[in-house]
N, C-alpha and C positions, 0 to 999 in steps of 0.2 A: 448635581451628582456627576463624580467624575467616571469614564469608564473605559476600561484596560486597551492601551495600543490596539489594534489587529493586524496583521501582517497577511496579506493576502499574495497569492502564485496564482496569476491568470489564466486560465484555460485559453489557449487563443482562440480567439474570433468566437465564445460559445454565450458570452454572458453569464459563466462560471468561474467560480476558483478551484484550480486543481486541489490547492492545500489553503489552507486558513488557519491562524492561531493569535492565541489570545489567554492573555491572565495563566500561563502557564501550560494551555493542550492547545495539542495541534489536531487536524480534521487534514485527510489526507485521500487523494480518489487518482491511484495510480492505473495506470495499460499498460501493456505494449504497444511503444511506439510505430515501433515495426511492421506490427501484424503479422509475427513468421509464422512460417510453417511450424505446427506442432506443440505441445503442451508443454513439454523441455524449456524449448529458446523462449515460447511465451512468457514462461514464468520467471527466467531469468530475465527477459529484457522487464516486465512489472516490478520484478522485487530490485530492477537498477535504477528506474525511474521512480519508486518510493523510495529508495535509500536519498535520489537527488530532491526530492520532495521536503522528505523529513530535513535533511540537512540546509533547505534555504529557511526554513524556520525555526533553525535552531536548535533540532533534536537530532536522533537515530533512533534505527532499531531497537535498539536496547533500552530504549522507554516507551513503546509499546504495548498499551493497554489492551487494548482489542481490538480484534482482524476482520473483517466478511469476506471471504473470497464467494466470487461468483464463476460454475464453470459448464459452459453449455453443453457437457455433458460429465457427468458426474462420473463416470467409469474411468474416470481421468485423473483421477483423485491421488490415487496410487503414487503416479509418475509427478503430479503435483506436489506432493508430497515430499519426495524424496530432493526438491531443487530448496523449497521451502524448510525443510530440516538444516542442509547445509547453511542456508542463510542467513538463519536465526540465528543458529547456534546452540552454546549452552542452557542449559532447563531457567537459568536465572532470565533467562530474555524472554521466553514465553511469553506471550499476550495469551489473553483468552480469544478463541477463535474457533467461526463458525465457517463449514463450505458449504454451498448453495448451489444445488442443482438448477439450471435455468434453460429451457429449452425454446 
């Protein structure tokens, strides 16, 4: 039995892959690199480092089935919200996507 490439993005030093793909989907576990201050620059520095994620595997945004955000505090949502609108874009890019309160 033959079985499809996988293209693995190493996590450094963790004994993970940031992203993996394979037969066509990608698997992708972005952060902020940064750690800044605030849910703003957080969200933008994750949704830069999934954009470079998805892109060494050969995708984007715009094939994007489904999302999990996780946010240690969920009243944060709002302001998440509004960076992650801009990002996605138009209604055709949507994934299906959940946010996750994590304390």
């Amino acid at each position: 039995m033959t079985h499809p490439p996988i293209t693995r993005i190493p996590a450094p030093g963790s004994g993970r892959s940031d992203a993996v793909a394979a037969d066509g989907y990608a698997y992708a576990v972005a952060t902020d690199p940064h750690c800044a201050d605030g849910i703003t620059a957080q969200t933008r520095n994750t949704l830069h480092d999934l954009d470079r994620l998805l892109h060494a595997v050969g995708s984007d945004k715009t094939r994007l089935l489904q999302a999990t955000v996780y946010l240690s505090d969920i009243d944060l949502k709002p302001q998440m919200d509004d960076v992650w609108r801009d990002w996605i874009g138009p209604e055709e890019n949507w994934p299906q996507r959940a946010c996750i309160g994590v304390g």
